[in-house]
C-alpha positions in Angstrom: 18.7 7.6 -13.7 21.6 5.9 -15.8 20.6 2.4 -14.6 17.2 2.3 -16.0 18.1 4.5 -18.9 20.8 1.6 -19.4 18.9 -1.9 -18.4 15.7 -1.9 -20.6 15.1 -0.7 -24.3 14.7 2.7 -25.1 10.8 2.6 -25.7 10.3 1.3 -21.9 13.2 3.4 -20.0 12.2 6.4 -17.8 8.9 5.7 -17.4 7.1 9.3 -17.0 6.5 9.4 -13.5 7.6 13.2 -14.0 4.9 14.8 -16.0 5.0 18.0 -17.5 3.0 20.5 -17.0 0.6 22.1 -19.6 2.1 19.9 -21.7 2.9 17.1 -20.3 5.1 13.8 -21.5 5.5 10.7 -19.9 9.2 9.2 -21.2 8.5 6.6 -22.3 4.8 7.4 -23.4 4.9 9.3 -26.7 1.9 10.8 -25.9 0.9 14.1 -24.7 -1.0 14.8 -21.9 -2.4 19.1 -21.5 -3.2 19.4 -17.6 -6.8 20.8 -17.6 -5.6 23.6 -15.3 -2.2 25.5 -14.9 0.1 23.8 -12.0 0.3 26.2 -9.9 -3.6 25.7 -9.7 -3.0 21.8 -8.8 0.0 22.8 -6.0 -2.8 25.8 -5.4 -5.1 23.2 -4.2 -3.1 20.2 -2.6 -1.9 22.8 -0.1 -5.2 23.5 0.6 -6.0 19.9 0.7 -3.4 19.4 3.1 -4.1 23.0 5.5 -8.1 21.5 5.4 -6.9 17.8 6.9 -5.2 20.2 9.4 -8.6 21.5 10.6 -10.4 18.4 10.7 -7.6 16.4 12.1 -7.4 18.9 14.9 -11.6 19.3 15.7 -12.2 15.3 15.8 -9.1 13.6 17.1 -8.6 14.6 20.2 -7.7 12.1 22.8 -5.8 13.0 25.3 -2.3 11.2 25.6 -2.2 7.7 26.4 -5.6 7.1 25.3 -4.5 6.1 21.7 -5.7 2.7 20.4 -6.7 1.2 17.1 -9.0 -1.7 16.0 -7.6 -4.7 15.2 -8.5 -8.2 13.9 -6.8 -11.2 14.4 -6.7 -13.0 11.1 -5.1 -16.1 12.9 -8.5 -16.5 14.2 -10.3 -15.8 11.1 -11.8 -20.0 10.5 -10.1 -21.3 7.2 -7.6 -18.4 6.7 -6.0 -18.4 10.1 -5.2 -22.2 8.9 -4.2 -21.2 6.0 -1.7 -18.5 7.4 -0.4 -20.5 10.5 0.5 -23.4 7.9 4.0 -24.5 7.8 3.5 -25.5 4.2 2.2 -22.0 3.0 5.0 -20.4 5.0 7.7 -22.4 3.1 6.2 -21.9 -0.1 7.4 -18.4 0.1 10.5 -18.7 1.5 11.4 -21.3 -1.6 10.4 -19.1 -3.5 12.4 -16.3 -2.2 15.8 -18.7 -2.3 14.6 -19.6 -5.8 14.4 -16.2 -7.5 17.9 -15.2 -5.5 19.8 -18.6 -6.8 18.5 -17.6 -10.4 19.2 -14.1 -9.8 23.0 -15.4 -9.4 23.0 -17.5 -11.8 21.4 -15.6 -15.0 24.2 -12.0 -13.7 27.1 -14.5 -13.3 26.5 -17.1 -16.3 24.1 -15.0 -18.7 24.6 -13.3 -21.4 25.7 -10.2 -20.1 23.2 -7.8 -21.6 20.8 -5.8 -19.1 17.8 -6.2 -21.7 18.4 -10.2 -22.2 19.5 -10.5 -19.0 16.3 -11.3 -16.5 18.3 -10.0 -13.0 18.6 -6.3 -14.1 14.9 -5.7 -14.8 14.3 -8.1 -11.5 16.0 -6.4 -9.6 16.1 -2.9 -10.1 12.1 -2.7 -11.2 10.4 -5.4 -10.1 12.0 -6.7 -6.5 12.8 -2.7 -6.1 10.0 -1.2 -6.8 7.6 -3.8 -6.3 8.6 -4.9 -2.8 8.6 -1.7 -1.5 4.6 -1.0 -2.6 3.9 -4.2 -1.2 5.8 -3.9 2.0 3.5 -0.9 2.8 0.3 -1.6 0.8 -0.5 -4.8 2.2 2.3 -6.1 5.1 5.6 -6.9 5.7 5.8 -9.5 3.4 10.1 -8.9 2.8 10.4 -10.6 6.5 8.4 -14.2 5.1 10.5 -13.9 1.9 13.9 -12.6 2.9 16.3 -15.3 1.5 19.5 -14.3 3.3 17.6 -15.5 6.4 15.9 -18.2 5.3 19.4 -19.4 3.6 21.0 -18.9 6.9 18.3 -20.6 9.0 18.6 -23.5 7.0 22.7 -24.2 7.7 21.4 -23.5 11.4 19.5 -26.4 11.8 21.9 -28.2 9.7 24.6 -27.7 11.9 21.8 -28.0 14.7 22.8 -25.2 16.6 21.4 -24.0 20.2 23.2 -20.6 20.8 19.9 -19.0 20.7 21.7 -16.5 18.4 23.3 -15.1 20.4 26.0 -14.4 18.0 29.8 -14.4 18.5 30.1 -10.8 19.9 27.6 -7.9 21.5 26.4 -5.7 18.9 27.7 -2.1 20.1 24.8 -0.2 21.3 26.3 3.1 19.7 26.1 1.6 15.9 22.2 2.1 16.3 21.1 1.7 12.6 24.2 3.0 11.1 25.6 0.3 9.3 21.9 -0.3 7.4 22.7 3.8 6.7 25.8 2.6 5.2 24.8 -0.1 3.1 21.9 2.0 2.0 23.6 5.4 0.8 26.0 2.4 -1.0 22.8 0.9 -2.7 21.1 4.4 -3.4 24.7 5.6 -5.3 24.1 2.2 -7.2 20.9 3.0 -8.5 21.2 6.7 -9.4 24.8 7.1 -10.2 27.1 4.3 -10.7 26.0 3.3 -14.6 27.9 0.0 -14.3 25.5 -1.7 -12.2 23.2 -2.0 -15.3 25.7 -4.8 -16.0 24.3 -8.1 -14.9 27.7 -9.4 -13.9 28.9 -6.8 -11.9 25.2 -6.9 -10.7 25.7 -10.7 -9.7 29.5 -9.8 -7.9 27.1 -6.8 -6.1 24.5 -9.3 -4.7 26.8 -11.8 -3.3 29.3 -9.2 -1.8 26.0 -7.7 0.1 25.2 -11.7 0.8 28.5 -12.1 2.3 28.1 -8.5 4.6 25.1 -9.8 5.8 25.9 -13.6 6.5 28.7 -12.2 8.4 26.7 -9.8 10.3 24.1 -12.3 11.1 27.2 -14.6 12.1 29.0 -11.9 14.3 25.9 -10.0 16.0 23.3 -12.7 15.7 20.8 -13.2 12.9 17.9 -11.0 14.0 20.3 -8.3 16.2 22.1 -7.9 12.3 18.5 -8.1 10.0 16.8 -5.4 12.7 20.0 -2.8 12.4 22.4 -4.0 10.0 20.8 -5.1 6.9 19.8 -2.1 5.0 16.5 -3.7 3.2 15.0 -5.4 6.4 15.2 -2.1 8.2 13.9 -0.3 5.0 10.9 -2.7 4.2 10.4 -2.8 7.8 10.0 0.8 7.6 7.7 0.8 5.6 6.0 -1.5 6.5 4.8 0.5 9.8 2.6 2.1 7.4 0.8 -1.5 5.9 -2.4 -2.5 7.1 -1.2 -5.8 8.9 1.1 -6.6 11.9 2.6 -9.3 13.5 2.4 -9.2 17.7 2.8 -11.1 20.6 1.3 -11.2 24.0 2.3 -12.8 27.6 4.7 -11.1 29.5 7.3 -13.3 29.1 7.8 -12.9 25.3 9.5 -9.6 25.0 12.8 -9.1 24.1 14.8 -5.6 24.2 14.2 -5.4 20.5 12.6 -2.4 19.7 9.8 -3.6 18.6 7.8 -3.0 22.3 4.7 -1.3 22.8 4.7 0.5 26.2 0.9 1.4 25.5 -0.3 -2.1 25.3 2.5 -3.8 26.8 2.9 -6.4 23.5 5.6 -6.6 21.2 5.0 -5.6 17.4 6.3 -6.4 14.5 9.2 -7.9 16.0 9.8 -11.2 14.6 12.4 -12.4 17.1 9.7 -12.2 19.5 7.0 -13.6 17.6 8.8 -17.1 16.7 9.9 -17.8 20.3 6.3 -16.9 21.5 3.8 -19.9 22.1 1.6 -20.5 18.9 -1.7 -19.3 21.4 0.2 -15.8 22.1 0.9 -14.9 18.8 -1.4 -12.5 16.7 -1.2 -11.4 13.0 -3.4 -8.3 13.0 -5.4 -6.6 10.4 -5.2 -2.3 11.8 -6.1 0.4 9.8 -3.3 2.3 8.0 -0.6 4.3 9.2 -1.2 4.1 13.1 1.8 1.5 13.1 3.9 4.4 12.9 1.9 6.2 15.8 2.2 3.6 18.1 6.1 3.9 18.5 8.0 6.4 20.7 11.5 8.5 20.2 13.3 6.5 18.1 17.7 6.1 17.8 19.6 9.1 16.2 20.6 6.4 13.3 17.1 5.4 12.5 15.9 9.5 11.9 18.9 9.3 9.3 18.0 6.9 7.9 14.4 7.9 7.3 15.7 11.2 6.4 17.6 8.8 3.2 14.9 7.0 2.4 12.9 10.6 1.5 16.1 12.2 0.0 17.2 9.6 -2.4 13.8 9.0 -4.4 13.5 13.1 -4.1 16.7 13.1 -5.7 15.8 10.4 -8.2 13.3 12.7 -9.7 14.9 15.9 -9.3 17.7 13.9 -11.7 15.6 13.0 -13.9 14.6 17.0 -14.5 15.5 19.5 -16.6 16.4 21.5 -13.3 19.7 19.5 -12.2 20.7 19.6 -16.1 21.4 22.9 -15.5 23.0 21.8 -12.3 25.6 20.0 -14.1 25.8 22.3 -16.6 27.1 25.2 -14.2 29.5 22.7 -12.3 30.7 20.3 -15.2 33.8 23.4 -15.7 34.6 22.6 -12.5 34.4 19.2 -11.7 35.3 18.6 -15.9 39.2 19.3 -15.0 39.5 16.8 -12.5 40.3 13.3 -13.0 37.1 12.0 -12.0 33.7 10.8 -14.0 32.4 14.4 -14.1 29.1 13.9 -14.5 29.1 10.4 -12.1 31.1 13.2 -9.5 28.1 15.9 -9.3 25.1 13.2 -9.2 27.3 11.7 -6.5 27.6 15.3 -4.4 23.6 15.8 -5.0 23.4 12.2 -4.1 25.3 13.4 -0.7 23.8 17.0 -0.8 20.3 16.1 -0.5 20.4 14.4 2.2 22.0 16.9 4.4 19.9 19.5 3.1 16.7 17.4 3.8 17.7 17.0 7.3 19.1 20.4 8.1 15.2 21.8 7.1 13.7 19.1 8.9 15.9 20.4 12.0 15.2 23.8 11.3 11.4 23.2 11.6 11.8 21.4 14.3 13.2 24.1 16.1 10.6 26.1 15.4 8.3 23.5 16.7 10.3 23.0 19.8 9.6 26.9 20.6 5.2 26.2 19.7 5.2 23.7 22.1 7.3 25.7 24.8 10.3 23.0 24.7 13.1 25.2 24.4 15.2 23.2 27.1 14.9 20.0 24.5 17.5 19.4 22.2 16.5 20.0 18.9 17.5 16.5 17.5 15.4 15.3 20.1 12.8 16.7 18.6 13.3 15.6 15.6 13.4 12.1 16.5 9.8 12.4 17.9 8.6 13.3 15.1 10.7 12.0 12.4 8.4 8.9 11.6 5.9 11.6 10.1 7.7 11.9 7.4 7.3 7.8 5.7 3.7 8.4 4.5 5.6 11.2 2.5 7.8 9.1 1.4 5.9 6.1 0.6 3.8 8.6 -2.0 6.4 10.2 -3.2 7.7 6.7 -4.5 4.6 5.8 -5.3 4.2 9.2 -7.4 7.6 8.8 -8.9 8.0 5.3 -9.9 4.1 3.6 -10.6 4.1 3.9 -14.4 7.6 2.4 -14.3 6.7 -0.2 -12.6 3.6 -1.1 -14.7 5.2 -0.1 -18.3 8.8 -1.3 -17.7 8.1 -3.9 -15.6 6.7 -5.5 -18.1 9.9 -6.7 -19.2 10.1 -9.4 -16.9 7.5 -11.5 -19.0 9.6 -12.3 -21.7 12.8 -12.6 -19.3 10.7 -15.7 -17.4 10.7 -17.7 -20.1 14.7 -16.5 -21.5 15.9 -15.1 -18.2 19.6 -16.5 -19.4 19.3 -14.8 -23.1 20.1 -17.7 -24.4 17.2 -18.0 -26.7 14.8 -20.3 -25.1 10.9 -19.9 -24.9 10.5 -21.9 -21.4 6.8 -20.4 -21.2 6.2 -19.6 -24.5 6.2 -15.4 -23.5 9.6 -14.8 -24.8 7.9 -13.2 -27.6 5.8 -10.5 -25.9 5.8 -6.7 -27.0 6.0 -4.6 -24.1 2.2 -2.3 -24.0 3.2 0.9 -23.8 -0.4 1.8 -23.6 -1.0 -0.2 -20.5 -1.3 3.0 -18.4 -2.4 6.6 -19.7 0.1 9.7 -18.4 -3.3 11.3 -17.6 -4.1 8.2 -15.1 -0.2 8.8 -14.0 -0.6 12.0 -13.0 -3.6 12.1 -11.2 -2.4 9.1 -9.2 0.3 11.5 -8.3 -1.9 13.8 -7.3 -4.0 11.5 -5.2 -1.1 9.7 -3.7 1.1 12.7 -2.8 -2.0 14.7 -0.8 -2.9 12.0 1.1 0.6 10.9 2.0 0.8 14.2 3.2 -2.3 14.1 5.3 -1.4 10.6 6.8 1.5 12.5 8.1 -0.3 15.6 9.2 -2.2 13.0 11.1 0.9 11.0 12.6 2.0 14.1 13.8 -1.1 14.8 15.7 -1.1 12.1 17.2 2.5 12.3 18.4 2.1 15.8 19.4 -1.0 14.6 21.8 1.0 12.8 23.7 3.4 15.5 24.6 1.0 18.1 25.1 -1.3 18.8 28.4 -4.5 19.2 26.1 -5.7 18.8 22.6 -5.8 22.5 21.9 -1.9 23.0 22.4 -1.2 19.9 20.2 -2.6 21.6 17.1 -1.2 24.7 17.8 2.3 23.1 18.1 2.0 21.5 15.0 1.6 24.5 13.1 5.3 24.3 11.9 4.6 20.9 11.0 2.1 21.8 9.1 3.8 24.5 7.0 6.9 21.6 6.5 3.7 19.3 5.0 2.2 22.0 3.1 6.1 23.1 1.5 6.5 19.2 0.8 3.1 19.2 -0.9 3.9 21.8 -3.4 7.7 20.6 -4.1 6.6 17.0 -4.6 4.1 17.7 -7.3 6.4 20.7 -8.8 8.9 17.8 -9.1 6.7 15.0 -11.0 5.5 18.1 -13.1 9.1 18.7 -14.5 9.8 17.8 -18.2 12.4 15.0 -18.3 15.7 16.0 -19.1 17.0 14.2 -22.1 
């Protein structure tokens, strides 16, 4: 990736999350890691892994549909820590601290030296807020929705100017847009990150941020705040996303609360993770819920045409990521740089760009293609296929989720280190606010071995989780428990050829 190649010095750029196999370097590491058996033996066994969770899946969950619940605790009713959570004070804290780190993030890309590796709002931003935000967002809760600072930025001239529109905004938000423009904005962001090697500058960085400030100020403006933050703004739909998959939700009860906002639970008529909802409810109706992981994305039905899209993104783009980072797609762009080379384009900008746009569409033209096949298991045929696909679609964010965890851990906890001197110079103009500008990166923070076999780990459960979600969507549609597994047996070959892709793909030598 040209933006992290760019951003950070050499001996903490392209952190190894793609290891290779028998040997295998981390970039970044200079060490060399020999995989104690051949690859194929480690793809060998995570199929198996995943076939095995099949089985077991199948013999012991078997509810029939509608019968789905989950345990939950409501940590607002927890003594001490439910203060502690309801209190306005702790809530604030964060969002200052969200319009904080954004004012500083403006001000170090548009009056800092303009250097990504003296500069503190490349490394924020592109490791630490990127990464980092996402692994939290599904780790531990939704945590983007407290901190958000375009919201909290645009709450705060709302009570200035002490308005009572209910936001309602200035116009309908059309019905057909679904998700798209977060689609949009997101393919824009992804291109920004993989291709486009000028956004390591921290000035153009800076003009990025507050173009994508002034999209979504005017979409909150236009549409109404939460209408624009549920389907226009690409990171509250992402983090939201995953989210789904945290541990932790926010719900409301009384039949009065619920908005049409997608966030509706027809199983136990509540509204979930919907925040909308949950500050217009009364303080007694409100729940913040500790659930065990995953079911959030079992709990929700067919969702738009825009929102499968833009899940099928989210998996594309950090497959794409690594597949860049491979020796693989240098021989990509070694077979088509004599044809894009006469043009009078950025050649090698022009093919990441197509594979940028290719692997999306390929991604979603397989998913469709099993789905198909599924569609003829479960004895659908009169169902559209997309339909399909939208039932199912959610499936795929555990996969997701570990691929990014797979692909960008040792980055995170090698390059991301970067930030400690940045916190005490974040301007580069030489100052030692907290006395860390001095710190040496540790390159020996985290091993490759360590990296790899949290791959491992990661990507077969991710894979599970989903074999699971499936399950669990398929029970509903089917009569009994015994046609829901064998339904899912395209599913399962899908999980099983994502298994052995994912880990062929952090097992690739870097290309160079």
């Amino acid at each position: 990736m040209s933006i992290r190649k760019l951003a950070l010095p050499a001996a903490t750029i392209g952190v190894a999350t793609a290891l290779a196999a028998s040997p295998v370097y981390a970039h970044g590491f200079g060490e060399r890691y020999d995989l104690p058996l051949p690859l194929n033996m480690f793809m060998i066994a995570a199929a198996a892994a995943v076939a095995a969770s099949f089985v077991v899946i199948g013999l012991f969950v078997n509810k029939q549909p509608g019968e789905f619940r989950y345990p939950t605790l409501n940590l607002f009713a927890v003594p001490a820590l439910g203060s502690v959570l309801r209190s306005k004070i702790f809530i604030c804290a964060f969002k200052l601290l969200g319009v904080a780190v954004f004012l500083l993030l403006i001000a170090t890309s548009l009056f800092g030296v303009n250097k990504p590796v003296e500069n503190f709002s490349p490394t924020f931003v592109w490791i630490i807020w990127w990464v980092g935000m996402g692994y939290i967002c599904a780790l531990l809760g939704n945590f983007w929705m407290l901190v958000n600072p375009w919201r909290t930025m645009y709450e705060w001239v709302e009570r200035f100017l002490a308005s009572d529109d209910e936001d309602k905004g200035l116009i309908a938000y059309p019905e057909g847009w679904g998700v798209w423009p977060a689609v949009i904005l997101f393919f824009i962001f992804a291109w920004l990150e993989n291709v486009y090697t000028g956004a390591q500058s921290p000035f153009k960085l800076g003009l990025f941020i507050l173009v994508y400030s002034a999209i979504t100020w005017a979409g909150m403006l236009v549409f109404g705040k939460h209408v624009w933050l549920r389907r226009g703004e690409a990171f509250t739909v992402l983090f939201s996303l995953f989210a789904r998959f945290s541990p932790t939700e926010i719900r409301t009860s009384g039949d009065d609360v619920c908005n049409p906002c997608d966030g509706c639970d027809a199983e136990t008529e509540s509204c979930v993770d919907c925040l909308e909802c949950f500050q217009i409810a009364e303080p007694d109706e409100r729940r913040f819920n500790l659930r065990p992981y995953a079911v959030g994305l079992a709990t929700r039905g067919i969702v738009s045409a825009s929102m499968a899209v833009f899940v099928i993104l989210t998996l594309a783009t950090v497959t794409f990521d690594g597949i860049s980072e491979t020796s693989a797609w240098l021989t990509v762009q070694d077979a088509l740089h004599p044809v894009i080379s006469p043009l009078p384009v950025d050649t090698f900008g022009t093919i990441d760009t197509l594979g940028l746009l290719v692997f999306p569409i390929l991604f979603l033209s397989v998913f469709l293609g099993f789905s198909w096949v599924l569609r003829l298991f479960e004895g659908t045929s009169d169902s559209p296929v997309f339909d399909v696909a939208k039932v199912f679609i959610l499936s795929l964010v555990p996969i997701a989720l570990a691929y990014n965890i797979a692909h960008f851990i040792a980055y995170l906890a090698i390059s991301g280190q970067g930030i400690i001197p940045l916190l005490s110079n974040p301007f580069g103009f030489g100052w030692d606010l907290f006395g860390t500008a001095g710190y040496l990166i540790n390159i020996n923070i985290i091993s490759v071995g360590f990296v790899w076999w949290v791959s491992i780990v990661a990507i077969v459960l991710g894979h599970i989780l989903s074999v699971y979600i499936a399950h669990i969507i398929s029970l509903r549609r089917m009569p009994t428990s015994a046609q829901a597994v064998k339904s899912q047996y395209p599913m399962l070959a899908l999980m099983i050829i994502y298994t052995a892709s994912s880990l062929w793909i952090i097992a690739q030598p870097i290309a160079s």
